[in-house]
VOPAGU-2260 file (C-alpha; in pm, 1 decimal, decimal comma):
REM VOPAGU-2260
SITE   aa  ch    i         X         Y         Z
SITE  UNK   A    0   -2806,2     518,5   -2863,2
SITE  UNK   A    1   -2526,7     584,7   -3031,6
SITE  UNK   A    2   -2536,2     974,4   -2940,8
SITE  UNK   A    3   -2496,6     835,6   -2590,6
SITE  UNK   A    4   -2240,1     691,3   -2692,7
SITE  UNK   A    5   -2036,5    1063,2   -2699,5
SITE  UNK   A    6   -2206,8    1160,9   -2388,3
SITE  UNK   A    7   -2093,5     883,4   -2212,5
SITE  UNK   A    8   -1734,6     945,4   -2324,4
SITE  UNK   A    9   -1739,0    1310,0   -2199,0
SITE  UNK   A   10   -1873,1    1230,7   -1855,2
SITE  UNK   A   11   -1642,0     928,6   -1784,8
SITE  UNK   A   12   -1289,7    1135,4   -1833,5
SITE  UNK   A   13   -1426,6    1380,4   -1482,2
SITE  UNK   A   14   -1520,1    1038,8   -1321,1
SITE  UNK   A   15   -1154,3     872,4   -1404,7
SITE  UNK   A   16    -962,7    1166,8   -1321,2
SITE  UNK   A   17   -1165,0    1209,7    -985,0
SITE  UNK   A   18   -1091,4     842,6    -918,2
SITE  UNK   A   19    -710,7     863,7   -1020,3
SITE  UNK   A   20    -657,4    1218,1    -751,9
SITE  UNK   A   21    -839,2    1034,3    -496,3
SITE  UNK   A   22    -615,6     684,1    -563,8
SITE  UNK   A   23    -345,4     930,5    -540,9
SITE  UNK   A   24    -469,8    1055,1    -231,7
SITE  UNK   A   25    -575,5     736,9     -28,3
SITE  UNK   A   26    -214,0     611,9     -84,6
SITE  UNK   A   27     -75,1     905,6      65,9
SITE  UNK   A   28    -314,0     907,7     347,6
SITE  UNK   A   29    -228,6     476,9     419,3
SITE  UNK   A   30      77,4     346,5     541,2
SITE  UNK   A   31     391,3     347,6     322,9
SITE  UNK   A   32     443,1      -9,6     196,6
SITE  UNK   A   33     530,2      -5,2    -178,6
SITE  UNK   A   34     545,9     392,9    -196,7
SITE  UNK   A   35     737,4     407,9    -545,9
SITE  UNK   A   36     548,1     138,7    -714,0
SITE  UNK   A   37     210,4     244,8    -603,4
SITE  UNK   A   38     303,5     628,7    -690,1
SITE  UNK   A   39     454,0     501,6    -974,7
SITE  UNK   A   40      94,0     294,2   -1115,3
SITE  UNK   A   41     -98,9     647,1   -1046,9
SITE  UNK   A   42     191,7     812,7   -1256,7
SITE  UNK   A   43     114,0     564,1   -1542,5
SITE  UNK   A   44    -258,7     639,7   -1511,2
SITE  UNK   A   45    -225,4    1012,2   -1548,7
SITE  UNK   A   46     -39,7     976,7   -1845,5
SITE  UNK   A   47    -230,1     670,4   -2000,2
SITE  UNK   A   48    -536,6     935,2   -1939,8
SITE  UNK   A   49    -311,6    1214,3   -2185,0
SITE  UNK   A   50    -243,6     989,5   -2438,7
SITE  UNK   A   51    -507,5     983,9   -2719,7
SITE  UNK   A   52    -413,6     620,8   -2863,4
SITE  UNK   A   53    -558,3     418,8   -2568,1
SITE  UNK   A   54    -953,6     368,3   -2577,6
SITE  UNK   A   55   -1166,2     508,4   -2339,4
SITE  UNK   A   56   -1235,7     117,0   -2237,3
SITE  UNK   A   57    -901,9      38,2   -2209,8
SITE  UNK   A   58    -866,7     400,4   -1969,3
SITE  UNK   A   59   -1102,5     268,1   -1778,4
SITE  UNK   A   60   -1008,9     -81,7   -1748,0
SITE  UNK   A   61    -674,7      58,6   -1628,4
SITE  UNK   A   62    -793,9     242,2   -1357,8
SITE  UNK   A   63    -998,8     -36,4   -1215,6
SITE  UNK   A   64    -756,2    -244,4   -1224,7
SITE  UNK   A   65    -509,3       4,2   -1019,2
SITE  UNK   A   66    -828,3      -4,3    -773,7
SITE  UNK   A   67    -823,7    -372,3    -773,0
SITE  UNK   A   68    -472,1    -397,4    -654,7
SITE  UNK   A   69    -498,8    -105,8    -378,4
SITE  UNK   A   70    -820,3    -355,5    -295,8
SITE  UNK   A   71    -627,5    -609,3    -226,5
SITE  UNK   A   72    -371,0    -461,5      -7,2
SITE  UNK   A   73    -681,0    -433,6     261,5
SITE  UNK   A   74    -668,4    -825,4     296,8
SITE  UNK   A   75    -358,7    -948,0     229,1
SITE  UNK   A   76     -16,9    -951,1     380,4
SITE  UNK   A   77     315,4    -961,2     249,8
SITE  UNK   A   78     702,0    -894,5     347,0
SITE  UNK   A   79     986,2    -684,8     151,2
SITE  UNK   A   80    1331,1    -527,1     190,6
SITE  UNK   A   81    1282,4    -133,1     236,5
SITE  UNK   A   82    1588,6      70,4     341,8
SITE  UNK   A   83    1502,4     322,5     678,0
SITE  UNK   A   84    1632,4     588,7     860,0
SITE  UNK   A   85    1627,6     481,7    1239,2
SITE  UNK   A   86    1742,0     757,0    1501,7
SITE  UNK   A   87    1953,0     888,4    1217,9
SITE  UNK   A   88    2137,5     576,4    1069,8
SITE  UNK   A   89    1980,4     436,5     741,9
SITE  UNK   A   90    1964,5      18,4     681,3
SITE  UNK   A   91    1825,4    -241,5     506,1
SITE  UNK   A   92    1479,8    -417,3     717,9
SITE  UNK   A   93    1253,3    -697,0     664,9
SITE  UNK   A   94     940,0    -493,9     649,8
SITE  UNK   A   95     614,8    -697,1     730,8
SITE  UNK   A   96     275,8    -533,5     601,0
SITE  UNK   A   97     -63,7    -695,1     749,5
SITE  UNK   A   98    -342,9    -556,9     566,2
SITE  UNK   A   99    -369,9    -190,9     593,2
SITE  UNK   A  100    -377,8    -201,2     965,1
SITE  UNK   A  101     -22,7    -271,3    1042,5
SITE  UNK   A  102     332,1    -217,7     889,8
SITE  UNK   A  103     641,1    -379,2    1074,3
SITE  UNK   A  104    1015,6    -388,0    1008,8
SITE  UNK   A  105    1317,8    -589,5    1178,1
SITE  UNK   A  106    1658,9    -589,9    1106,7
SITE  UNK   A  107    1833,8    -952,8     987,3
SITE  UNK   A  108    1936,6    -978,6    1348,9
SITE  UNK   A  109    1634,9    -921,3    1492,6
SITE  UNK   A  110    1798,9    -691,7    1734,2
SITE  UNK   A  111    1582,1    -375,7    1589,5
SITE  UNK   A  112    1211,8    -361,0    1584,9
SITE  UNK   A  113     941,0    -171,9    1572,1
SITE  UNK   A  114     601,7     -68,4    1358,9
SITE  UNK   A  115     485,2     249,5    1138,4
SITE  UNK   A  116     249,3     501,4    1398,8
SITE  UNK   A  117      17,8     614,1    1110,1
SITE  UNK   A  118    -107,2     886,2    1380,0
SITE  UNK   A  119     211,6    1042,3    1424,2
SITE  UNK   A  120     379,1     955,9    1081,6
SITE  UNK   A  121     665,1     799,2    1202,1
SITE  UNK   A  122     876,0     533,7    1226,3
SITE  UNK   A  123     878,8     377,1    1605,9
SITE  UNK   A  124    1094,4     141,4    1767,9
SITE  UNK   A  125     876,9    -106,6    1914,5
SITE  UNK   A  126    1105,2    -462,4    2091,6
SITE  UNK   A  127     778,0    -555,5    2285,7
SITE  UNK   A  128     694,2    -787,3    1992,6
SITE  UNK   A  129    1003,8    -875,1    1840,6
SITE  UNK   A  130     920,0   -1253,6    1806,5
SITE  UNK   A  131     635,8   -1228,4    1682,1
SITE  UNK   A  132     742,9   -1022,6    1417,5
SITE  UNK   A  133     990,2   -1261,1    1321,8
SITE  UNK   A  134     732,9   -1532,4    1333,8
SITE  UNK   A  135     510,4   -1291,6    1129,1
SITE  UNK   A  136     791,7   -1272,8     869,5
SITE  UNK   A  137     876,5   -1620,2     847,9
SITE  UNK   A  138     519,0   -1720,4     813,8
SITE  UNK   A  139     498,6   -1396,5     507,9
SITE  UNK   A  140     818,6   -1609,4     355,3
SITE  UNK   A  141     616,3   -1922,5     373,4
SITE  UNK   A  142     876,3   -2087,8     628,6
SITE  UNK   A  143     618,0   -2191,5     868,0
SITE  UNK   A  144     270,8   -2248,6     855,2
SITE  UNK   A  145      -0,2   -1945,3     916,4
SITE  UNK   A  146     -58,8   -1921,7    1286,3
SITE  UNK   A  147    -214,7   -1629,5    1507,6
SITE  UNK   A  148      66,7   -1342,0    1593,0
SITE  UNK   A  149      14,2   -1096,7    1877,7
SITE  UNK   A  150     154,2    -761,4    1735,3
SITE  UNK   A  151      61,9    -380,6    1810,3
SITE  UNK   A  152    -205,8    -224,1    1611,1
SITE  UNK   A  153    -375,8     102,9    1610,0
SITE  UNK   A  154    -706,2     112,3    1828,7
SITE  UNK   A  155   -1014,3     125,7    1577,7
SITE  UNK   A  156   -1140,6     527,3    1644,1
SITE  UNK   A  157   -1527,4     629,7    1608,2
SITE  UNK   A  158   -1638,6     742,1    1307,8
């Protein structure tokens, strides 16, 4: 067993590195919440993979672990500052992220709103639902209780 041992370790540095370039790739392929810091874990994986100090375990545990956070993303929501470029002028929003299925931002004032269009890549201005992204914020910020929101989000396509 222990020549497996040496087997095991060649085959598993193809399988990480596959697993890192498609981690890399699903994030540029999702919405952009967290851009830097998720770039920025798949930056630290490719060069914890280099170094020659860190166990093949501890490789492995690492990218798992970057796995388990992009997991988590799927189900969870959560609310930011991110600074935008709107028809040409660039501010500070509250940015709203609902799973992977929607990404919000309003201004402070609430007088600018509108959504990510992961079809088109852009930014949209979207008022329709301006209160409930505010609600959606405050409930993000733990001001309010959770309660149902009515916001825009992509129709599910066939696969």
């Amino acid at each position: 067993s222990m020549d497996q041992v040496d087997v095991i370790n060649r085959q598993i540095f193809p399988l990480m590195e596959r697993m890192i370039d498609g981690l890399r790739q699903s994030i540029s392929l999702d919405i952009p919440f967290l851009m830097d810091e998720r770039t920025q874990r798949v930056n630290d994986l490719e060069q914890i993979m280099e170094r020659s100090d860190v166990s093949v375990a501890e490789k492995f545990r690492k990218v798992m672990e970057a796995y388990q956070i992009e997991n988590e993303f799927g189900w969870t929501g959560d609310y930011y500052t991110q600074s935008l470029t709107i028809e040409g002028v660039t501010r500070s929003f509250n940015m709203l992220r609902i799973g992977r299925i929607g990404l919000y931002f309003q201004s402070d004032d609430a007088k600018v709103t509108g959504r990510w269009d992961n079809a088109a890549r852009e930014w949209v201005l979207d008022n329709s639902s301006r209160n409930e992204i505010r609600k959606g914020l405050r409930m993000a910020r733990q001001l309010i209780a959770p309660e149902l929101i009515s916001v825009p989000v992509p129709a599910a396509e066939a696969s």
